[in-house]
N, CA and C atoms as a LAMMPS dump frame, in Angstrom:
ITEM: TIMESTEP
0
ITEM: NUMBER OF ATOMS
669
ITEM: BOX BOUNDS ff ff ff
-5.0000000000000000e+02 5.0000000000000000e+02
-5.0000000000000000e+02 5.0000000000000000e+02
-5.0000000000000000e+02 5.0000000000000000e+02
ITEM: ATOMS id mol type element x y z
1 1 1 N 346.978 368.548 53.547
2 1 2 C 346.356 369.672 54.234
3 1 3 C 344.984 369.928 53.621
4 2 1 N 344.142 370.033 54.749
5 2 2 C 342.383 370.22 53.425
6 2 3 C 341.667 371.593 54.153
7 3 1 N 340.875 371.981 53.724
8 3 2 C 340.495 373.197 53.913
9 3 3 C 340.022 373.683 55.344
10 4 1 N 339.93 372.514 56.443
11 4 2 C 339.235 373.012 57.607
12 4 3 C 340.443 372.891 58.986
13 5 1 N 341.435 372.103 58.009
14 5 2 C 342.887 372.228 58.697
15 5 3 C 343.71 373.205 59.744
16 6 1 N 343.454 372.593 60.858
17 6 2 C 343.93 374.395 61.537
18 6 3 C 345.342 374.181 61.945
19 7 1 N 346.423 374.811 60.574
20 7 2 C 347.614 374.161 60.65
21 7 3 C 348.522 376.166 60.172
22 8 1 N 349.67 376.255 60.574
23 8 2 C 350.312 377.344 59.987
24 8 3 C 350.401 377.392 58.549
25 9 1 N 350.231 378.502 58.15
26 9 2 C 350.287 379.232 56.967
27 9 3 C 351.894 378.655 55.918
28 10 1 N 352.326 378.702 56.356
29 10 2 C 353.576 377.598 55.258
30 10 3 C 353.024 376.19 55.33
31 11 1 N 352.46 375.714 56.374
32 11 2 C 352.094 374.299 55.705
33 11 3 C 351.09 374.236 54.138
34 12 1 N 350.285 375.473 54.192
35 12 2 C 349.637 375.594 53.128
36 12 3 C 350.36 376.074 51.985
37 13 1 N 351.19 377.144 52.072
38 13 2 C 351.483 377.049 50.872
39 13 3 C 352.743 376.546 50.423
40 14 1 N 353.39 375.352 50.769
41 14 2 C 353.722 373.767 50.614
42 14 3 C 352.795 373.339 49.914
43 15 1 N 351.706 372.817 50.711
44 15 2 C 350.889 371.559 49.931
45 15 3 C 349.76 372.47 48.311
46 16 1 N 349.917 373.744 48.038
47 16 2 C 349.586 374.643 47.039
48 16 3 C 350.665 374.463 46.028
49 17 1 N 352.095 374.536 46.443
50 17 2 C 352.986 374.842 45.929
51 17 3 C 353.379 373.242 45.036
52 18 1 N 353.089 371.967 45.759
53 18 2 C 353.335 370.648 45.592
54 18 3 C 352.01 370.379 44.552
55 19 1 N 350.826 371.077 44.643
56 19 2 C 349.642 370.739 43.752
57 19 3 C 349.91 371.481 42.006
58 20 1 N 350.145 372.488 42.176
59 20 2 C 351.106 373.427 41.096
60 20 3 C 351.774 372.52 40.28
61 21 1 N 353.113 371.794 41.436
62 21 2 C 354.05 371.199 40.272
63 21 3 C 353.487 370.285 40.203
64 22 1 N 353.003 369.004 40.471
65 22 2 C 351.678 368.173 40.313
66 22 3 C 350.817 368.744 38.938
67 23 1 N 350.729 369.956 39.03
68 23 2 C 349.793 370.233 37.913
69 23 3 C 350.827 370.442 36.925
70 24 1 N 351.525 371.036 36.783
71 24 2 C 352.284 371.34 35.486
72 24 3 C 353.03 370.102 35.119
73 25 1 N 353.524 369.016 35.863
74 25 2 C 354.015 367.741 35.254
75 25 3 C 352.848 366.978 34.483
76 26 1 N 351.549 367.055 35.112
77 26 2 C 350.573 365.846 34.776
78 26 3 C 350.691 366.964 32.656
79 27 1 N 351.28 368.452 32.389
80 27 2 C 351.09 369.062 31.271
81 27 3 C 352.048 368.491 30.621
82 28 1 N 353.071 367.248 31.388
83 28 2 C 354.058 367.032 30.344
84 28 3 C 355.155 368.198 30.298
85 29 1 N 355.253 369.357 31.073
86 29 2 C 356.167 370.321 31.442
87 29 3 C 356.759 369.984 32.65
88 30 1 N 358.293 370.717 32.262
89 30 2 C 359.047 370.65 33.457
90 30 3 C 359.036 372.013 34.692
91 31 1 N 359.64 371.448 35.402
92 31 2 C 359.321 371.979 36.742
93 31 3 C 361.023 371.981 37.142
94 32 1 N 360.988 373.475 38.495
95 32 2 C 362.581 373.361 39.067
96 32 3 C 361.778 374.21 40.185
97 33 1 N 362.614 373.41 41.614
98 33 2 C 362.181 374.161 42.603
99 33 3 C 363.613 374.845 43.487
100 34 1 N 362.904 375.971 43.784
101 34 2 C 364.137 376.493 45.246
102 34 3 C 363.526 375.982 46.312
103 35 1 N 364.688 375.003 47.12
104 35 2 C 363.718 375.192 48.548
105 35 3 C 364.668 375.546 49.528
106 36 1 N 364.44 376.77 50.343
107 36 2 C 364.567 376.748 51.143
108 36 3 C 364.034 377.097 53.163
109 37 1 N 364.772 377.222 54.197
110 37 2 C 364.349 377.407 55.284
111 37 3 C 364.881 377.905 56.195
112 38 1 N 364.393 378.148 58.001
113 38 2 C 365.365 378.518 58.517
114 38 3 C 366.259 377.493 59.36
115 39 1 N 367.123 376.977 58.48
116 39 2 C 367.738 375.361 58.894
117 39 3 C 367.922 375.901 60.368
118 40 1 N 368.984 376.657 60.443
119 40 2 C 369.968 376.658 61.766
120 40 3 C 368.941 376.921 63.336
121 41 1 N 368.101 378.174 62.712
122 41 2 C 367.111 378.348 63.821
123 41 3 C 366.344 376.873 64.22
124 42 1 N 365.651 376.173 63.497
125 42 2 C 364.88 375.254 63.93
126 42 3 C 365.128 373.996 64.296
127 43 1 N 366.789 374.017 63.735
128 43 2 C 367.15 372.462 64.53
129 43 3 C 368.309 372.849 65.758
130 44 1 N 368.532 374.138 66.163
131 44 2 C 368.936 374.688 67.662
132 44 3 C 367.302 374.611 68.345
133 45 1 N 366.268 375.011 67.891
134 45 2 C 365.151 374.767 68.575
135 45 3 C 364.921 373.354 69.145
136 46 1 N 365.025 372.524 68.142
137 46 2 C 364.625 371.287 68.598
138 46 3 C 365.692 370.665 69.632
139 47 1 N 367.005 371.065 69.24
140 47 2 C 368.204 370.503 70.269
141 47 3 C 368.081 370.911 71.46
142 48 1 N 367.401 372.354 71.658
143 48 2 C 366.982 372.667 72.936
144 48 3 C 365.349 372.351 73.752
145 49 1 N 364.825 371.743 73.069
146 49 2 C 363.466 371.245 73.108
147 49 3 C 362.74 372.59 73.561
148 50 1 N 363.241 373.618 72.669
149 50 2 C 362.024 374.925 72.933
150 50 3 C 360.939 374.779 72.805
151 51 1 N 360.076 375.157 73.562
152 51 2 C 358.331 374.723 73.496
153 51 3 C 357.576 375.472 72.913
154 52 1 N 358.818 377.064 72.471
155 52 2 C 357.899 378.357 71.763
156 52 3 C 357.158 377.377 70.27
157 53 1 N 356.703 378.632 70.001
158 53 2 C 356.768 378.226 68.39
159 53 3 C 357.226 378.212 67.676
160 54 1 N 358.535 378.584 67.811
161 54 2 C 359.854 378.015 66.864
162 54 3 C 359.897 376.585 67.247
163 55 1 N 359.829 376.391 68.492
164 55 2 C 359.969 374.51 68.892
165 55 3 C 359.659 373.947 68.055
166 56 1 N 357.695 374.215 68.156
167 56 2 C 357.164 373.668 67.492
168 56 3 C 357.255 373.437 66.32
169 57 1 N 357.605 374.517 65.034
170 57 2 C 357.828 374.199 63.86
171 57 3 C 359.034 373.768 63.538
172 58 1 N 360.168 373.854 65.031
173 58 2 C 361.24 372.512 64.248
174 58 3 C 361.239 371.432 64.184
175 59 1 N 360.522 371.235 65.203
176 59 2 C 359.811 369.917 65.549
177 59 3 C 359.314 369.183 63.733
178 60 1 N 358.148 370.437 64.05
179 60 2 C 357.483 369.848 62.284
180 60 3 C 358.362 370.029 61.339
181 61 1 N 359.369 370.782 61.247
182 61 2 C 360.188 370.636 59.738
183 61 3 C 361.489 369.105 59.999
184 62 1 N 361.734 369.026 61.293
185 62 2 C 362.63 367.42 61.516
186 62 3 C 361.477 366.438 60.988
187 63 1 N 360.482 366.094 60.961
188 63 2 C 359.386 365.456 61.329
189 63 3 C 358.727 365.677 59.498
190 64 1 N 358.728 366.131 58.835
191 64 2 C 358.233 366.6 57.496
192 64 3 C 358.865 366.735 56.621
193 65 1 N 360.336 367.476 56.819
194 65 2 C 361.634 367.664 55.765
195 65 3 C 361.839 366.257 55.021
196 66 1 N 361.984 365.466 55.432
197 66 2 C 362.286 363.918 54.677
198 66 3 C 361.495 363.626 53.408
199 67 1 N 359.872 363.639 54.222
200 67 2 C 358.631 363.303 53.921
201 67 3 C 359.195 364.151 51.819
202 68 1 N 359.071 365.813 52.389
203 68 2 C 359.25 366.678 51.333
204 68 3 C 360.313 366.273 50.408
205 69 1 N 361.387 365.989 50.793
206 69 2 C 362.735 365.23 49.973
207 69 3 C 362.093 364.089 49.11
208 70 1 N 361.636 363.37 49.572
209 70 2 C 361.096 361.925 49.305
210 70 3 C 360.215 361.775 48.024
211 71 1 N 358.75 363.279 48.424
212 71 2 C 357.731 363.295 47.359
213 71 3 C 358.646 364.022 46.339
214 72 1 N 359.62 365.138 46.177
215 72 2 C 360.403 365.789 45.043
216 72 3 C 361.277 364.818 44.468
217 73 1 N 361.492 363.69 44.968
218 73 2 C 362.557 363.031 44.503
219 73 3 C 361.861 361.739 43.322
220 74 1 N 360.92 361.479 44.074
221 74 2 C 359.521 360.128 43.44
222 74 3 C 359.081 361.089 42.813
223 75 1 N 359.25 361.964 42.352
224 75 2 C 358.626 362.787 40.958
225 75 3 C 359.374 363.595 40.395
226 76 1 N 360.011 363.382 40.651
227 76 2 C 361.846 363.815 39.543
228 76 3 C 361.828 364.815 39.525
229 77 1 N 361.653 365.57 40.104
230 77 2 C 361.731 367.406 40.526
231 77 3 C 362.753 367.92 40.415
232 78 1 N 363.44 368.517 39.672
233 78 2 C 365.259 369.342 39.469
234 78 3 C 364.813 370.431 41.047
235 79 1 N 365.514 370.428 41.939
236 79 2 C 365.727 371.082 43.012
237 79 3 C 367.104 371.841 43.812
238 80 1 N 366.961 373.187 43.524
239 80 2 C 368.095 373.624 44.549
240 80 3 C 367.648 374.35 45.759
241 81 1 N 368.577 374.461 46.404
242 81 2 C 368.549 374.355 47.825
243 81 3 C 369.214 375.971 48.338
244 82 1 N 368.309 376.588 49.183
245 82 2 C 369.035 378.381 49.429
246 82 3 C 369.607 377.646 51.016
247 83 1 N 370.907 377.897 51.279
248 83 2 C 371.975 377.79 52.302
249 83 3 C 371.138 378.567 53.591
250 84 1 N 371.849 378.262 54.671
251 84 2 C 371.214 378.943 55.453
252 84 3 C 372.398 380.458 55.209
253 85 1 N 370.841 381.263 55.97
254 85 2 C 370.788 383.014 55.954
255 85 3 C 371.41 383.253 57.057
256 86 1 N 372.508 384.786 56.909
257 86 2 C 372.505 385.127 58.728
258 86 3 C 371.34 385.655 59.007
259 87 1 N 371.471 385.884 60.38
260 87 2 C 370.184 386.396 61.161
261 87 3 C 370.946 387.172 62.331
262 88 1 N 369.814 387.796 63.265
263 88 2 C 370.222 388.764 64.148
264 88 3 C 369.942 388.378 65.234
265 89 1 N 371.137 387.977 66.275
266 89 2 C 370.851 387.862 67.884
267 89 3 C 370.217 388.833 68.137
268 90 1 N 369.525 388.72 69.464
269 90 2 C 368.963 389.64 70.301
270 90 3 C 369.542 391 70.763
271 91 1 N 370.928 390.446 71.016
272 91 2 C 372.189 391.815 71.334
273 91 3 C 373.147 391.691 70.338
274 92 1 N 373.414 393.2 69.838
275 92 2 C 374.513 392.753 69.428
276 92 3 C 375.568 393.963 69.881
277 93 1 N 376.736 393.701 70.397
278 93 2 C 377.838 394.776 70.585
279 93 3 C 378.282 395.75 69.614
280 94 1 N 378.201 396.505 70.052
281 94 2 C 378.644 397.818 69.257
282 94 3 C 377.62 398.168 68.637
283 95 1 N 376.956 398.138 69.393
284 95 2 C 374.879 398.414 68.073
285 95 3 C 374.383 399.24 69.364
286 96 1 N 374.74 400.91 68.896
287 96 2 C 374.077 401.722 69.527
288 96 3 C 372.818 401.607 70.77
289 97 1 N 372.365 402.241 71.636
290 97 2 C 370.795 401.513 72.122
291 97 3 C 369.959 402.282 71.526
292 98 1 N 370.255 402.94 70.969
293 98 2 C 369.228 403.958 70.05
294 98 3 C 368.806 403.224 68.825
295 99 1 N 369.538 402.211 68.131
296 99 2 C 369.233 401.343 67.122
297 99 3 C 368.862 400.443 67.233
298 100 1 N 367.518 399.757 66.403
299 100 2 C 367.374 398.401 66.748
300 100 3 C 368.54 397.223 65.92
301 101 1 N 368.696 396.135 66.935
302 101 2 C 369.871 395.258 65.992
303 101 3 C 369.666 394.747 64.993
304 102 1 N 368.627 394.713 64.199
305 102 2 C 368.706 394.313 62.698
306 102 3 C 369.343 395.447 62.193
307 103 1 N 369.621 396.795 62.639
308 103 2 C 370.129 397.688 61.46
309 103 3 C 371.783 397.714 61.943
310 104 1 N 372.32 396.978 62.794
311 104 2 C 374.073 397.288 63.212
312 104 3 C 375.007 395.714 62.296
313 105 1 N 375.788 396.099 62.616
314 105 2 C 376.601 394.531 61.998
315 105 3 C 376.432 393.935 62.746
316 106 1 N 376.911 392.154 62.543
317 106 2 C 377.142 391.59 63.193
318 106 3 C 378.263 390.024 62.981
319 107 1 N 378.982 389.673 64.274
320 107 2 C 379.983 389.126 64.269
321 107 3 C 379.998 387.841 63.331
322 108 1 N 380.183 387.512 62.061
323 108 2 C 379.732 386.616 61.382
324 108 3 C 379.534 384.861 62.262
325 109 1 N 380.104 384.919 63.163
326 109 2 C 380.145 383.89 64.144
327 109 3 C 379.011 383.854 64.906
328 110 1 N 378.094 384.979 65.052
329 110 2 C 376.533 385.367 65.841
330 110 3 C 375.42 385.321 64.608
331 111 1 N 375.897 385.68 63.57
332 111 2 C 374.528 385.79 62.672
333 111 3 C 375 384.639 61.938
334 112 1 N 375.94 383.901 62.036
335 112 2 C 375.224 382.226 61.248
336 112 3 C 375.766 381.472 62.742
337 113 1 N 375.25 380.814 63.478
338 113 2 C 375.358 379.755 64.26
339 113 3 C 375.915 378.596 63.919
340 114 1 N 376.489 377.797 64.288
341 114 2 C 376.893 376.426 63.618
342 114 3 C 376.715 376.032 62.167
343 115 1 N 377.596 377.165 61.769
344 115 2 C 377.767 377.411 60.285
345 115 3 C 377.786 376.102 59.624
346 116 1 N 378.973 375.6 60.147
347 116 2 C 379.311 374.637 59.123
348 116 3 C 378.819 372.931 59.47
349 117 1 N 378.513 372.939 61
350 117 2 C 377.182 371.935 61.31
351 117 3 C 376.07 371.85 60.324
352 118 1 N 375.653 372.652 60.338
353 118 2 C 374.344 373.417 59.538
354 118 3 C 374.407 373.129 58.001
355 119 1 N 375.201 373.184 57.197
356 119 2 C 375.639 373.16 55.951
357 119 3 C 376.113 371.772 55.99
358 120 1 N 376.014 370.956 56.508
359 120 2 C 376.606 369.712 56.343
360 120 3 C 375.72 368.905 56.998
361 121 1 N 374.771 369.41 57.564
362 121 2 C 373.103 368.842 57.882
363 121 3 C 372.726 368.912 56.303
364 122 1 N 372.789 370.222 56.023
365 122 2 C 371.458 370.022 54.786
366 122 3 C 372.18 369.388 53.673
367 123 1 N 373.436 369.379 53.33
368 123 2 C 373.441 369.397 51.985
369 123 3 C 373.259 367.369 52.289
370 124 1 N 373.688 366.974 53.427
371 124 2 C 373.027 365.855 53.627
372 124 3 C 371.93 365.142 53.152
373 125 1 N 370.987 366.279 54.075
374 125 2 C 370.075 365.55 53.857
375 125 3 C 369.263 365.877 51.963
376 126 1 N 369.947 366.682 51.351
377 126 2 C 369.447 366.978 50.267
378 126 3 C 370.168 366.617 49.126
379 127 1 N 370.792 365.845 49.557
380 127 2 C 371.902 365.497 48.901
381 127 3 C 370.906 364.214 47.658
382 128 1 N 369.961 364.079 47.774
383 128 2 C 368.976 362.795 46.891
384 128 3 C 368.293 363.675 45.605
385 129 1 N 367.973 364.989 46.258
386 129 2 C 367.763 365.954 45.478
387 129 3 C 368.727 366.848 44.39
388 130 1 N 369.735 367.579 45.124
389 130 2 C 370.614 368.799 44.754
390 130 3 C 371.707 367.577 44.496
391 131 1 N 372.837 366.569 44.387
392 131 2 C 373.176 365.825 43.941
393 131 3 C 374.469 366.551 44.952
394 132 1 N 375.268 366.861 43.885
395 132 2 C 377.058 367.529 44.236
396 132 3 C 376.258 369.031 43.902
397 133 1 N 375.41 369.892 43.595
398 133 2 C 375.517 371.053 43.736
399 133 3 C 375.287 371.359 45.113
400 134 1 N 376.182 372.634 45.274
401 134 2 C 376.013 373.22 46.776
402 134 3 C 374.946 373.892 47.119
403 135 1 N 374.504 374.281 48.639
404 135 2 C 373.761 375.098 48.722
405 135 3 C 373.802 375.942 47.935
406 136 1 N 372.686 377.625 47.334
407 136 2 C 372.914 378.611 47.534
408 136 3 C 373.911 379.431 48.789
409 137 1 N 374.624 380.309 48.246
410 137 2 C 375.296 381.199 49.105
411 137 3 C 374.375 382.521 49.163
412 138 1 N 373.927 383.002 49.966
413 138 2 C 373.015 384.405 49.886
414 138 3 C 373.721 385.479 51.19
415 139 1 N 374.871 384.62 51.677
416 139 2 C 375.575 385.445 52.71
417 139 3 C 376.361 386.58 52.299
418 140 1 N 377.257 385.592 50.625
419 140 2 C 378.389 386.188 50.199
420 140 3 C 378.07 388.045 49.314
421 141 1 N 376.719 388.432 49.172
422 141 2 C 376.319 389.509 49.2
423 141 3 C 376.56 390.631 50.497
424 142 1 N 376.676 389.74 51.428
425 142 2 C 376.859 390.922 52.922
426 142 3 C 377.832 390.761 53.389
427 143 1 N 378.246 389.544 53.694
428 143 2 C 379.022 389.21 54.49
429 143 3 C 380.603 388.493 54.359
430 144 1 N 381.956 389.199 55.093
431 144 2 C 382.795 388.685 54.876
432 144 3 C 383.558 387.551 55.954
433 145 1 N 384.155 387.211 56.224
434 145 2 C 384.611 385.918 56.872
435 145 3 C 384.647 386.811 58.47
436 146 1 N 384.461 387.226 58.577
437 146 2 C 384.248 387.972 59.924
438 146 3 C 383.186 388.616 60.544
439 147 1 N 382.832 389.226 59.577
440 147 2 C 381.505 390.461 59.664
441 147 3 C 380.05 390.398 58.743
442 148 1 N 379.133 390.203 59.415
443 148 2 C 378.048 390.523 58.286
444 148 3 C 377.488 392.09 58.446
445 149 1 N 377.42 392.57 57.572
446 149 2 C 376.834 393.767 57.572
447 149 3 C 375.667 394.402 58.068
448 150 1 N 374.85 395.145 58.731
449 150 2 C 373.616 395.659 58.835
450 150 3 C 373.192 396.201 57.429
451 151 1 N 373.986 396.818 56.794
452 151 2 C 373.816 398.087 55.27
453 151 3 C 375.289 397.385 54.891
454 152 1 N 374.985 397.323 53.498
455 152 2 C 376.017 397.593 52.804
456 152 3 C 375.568 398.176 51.445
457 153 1 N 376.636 399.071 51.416
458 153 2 C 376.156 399.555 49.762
459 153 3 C 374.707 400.12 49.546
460 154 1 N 374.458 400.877 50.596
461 154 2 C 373.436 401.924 50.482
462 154 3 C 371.865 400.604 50.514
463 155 1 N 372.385 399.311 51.096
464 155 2 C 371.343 398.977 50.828
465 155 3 C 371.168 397.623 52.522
466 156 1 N 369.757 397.918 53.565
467 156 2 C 369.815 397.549 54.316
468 156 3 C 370.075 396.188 54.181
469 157 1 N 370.262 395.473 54.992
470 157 2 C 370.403 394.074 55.088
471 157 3 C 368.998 392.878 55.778
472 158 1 N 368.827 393.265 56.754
473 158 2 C 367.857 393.078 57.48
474 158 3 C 366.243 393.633 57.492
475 159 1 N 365.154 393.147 57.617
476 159 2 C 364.073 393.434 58.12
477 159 3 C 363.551 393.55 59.479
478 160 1 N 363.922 392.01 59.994
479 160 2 C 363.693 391.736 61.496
480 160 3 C 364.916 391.183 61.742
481 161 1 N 364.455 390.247 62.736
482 161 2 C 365.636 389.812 63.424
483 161 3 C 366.141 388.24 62.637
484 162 1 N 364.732 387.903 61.326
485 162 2 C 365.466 386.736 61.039
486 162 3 C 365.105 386.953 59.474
487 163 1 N 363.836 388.118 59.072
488 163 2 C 364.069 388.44 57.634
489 163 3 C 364.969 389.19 56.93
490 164 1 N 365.693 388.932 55.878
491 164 2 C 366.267 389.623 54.801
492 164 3 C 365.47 390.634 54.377
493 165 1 N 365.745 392.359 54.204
494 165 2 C 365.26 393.238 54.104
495 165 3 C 364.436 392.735 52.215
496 166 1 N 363.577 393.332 52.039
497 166 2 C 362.837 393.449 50.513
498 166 3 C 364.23 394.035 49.303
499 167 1 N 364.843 394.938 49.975
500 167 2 C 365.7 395.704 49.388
501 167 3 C 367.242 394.735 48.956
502 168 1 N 367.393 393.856 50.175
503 168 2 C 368.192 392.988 50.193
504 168 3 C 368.322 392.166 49.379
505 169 1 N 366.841 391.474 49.19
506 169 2 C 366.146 390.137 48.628
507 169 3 C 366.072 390.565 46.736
508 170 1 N 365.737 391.684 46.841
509 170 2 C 365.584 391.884 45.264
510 170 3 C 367.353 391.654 44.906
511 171 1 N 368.37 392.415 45.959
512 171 2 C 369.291 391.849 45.112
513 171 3 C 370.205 391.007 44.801
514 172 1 N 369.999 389.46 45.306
515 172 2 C 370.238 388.41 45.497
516 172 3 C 369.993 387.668 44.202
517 173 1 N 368.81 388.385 43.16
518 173 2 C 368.393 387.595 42.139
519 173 3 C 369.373 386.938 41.292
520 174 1 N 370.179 387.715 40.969
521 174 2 C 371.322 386.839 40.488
522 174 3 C 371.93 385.225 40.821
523 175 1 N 371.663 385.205 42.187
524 175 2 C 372.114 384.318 42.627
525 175 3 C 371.136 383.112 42.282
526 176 1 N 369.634 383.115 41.915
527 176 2 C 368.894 382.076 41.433
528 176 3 C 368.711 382.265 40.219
529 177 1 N 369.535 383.361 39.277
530 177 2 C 369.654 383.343 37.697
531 177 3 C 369.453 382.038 37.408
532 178 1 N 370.839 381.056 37.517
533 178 2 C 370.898 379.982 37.111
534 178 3 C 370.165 378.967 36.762
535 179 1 N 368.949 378.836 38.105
536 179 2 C 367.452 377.959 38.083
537 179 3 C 366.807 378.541 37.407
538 180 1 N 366.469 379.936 37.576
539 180 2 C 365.526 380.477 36.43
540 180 3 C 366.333 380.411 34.988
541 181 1 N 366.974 380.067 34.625
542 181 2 C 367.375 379.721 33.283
543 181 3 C 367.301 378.042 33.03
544 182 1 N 368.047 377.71 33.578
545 182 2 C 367.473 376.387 33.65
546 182 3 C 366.171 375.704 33.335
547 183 1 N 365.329 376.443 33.834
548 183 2 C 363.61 375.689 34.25
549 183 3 C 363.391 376.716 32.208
550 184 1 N 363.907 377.902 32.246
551 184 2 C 363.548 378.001 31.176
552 184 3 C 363.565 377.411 29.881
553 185 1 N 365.307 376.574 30.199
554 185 2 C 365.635 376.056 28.673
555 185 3 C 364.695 374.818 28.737
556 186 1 N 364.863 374.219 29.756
557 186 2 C 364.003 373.023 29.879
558 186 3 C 362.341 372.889 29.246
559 187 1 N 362.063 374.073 29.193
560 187 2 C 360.678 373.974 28.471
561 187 3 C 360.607 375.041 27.194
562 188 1 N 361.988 374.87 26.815
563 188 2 C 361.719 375.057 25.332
564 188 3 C 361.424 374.145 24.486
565 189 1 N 360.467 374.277 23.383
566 189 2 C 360.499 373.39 22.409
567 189 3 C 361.479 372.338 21.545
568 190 1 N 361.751 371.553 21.483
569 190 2 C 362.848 370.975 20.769
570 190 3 C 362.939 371.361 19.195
571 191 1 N 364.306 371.243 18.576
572 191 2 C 364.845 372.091 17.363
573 191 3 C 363.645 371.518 16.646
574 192 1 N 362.9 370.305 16.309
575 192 2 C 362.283 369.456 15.799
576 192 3 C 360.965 369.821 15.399
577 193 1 N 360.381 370.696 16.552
578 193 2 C 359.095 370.082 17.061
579 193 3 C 359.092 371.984 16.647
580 194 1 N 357.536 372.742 15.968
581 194 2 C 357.281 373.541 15.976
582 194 3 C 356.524 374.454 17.368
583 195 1 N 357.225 375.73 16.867
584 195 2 C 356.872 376.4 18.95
585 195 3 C 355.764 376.725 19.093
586 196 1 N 355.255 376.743 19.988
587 196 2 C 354.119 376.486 20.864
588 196 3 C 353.631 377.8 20.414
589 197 1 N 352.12 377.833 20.728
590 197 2 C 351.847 378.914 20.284
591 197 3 C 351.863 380.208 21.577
592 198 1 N 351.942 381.413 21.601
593 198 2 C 351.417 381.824 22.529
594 198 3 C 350.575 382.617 23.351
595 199 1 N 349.813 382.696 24.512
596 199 2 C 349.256 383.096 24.936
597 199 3 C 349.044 384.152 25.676
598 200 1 N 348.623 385.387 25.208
599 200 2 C 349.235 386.37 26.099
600 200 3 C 348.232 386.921 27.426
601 201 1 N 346.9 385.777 27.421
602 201 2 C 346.044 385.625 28.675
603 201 3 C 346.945 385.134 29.769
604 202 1 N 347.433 385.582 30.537
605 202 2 C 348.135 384.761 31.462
606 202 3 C 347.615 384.441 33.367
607 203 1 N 346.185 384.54 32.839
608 203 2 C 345.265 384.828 34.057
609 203 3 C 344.783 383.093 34.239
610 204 1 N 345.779 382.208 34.252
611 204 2 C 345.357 380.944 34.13
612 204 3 C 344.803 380.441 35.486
613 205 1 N 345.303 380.968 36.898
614 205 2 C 344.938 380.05 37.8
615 205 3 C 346.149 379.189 38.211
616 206 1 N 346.742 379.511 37.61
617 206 2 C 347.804 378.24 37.677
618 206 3 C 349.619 378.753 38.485
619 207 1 N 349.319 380.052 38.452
620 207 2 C 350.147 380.65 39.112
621 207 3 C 351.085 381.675 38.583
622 208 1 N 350.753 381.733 37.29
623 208 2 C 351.343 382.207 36.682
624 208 3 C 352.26 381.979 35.187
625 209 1 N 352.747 382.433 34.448
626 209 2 C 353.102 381.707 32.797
627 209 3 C 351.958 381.599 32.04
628 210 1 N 352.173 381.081 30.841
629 210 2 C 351.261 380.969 29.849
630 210 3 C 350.397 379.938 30.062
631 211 1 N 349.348 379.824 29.576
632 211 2 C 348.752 378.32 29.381
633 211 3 C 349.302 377.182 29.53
634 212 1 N 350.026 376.902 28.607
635 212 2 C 350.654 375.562 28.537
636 212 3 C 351.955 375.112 29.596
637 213 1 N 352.095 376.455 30.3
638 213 2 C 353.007 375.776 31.174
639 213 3 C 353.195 376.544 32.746
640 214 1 N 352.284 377.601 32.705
641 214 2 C 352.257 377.882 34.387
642 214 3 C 353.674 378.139 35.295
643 215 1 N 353.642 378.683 36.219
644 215 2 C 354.928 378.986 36.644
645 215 3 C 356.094 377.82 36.736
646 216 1 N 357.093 377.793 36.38
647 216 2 C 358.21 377.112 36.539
648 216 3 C 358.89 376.598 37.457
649 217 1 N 358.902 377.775 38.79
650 217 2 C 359.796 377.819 39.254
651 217 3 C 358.933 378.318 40.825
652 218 1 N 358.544 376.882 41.171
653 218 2 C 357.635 377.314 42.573
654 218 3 C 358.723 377.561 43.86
655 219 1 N 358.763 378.135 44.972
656 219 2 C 359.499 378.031 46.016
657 219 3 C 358.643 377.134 47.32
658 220 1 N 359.849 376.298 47.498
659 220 2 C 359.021 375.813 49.132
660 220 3 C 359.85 376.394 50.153
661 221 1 N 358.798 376.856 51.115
662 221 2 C 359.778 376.649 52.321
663 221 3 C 359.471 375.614 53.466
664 222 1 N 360.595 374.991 54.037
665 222 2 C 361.007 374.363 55.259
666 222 3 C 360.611 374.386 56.268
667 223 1 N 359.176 374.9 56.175
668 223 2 C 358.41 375.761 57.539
669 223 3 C 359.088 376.505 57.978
């Protein structure tokens, strides 16, 4: 992607996000990525040859997803993978008309689509990457084998009809504890070797972290 590129805004920050870990490997530091997308939406797009712009970008994530597998894999990238999200049909029953449907429940069978199609697409195709680990689960916060929630626990679920509320998202962190520990131990110093010094300028350019090693833990998404 180069600067006069007239391409969507995730294609860029992909090829930002790929220059990053590019930069922090050429430091001899390790790197761990989350990637994820909206699997289920964009390959029902393409099965239906929608021409919106969802089409279009399933189009480009069938057409690019590989490509992305391929360059993380030829550069030894530790990578996990966020599962697909529910999301919100257009209608949903029993959702007041006074409410919009991101704030009502919904039938866990409507807000994940070809659940288990879907989950057995990706871990497929990511399977070169993420090995035997599973997707992320980010459902099992809302949702039970029947029902996903609009609110639970004083805390919304939804934004739109396909974002996870801010409120939601902060509390999911747990669930990428693991990578963020991971990417951490990984760039500790060895018992051997004296620790690095550090820097408490952290205005590097680089995205964030200290000098010597810049953020850890970039996210891509899937378009």
């Amino acid at each position: 992607v180069s600067a006069n590129d007239q391409v969507p805004a995730c294609f860029r920050s992909n090829a930002m996000a790929l220059d990053l870990i590019q930069d922090i490997k050429q430091r001899d530091r390790s790197v761990r990525v989350i990637l994820g997308g909206s699997w289920e939406r964009y390959l029902t797009a393409v099965a239906q040859n929608d021409q919106s712009y969802t089409g279009q970008m399933g189009r480009e994530m069938k057409k690019a997803f590989p490509r992305l597998i391929a360059t993380l894999a030829k550069r030894g990238i530790a990578t996990d993978v966020i599962g697909q999200a529910a999301t919100v049909p257009a209608k949903v029953k029993k959702c007041k008309k006074s409410m919009d449907p991101s704030a009502c429940s919904v039938p866990r069978s409507k807000a994940l689509k070809r659940e288990k199609q879907t989950r057995q697409w990706l871990v497929k195709k990511t399977r070169r990457l993420a090995g035997n680990r599973q997707p992320i689960d980010v459902n099992s916060k809302f949702c039970t084998k029947k029902v996903c929630y609009g609110k639970k626990q004083g805390t919304w679920t939804w934004f739109d009809d396909l974002h996870l509320s801010a409120t939601r998202t902060r509390s999911l962190a747990g669930l990428v504890k693991p990578s963020v520990v991971k990417a951490i131990e990984a760039n500790k110093p060895a018992a051997s070797e004296p620790d690095a010094p550090t820097d408490t300028n952290t205005d590097t350019g680089t995205g964030g972290g200290d000098s010597s090693g810049g953020c850890s833990i970039p996210i891509l998404c899937a378009l």
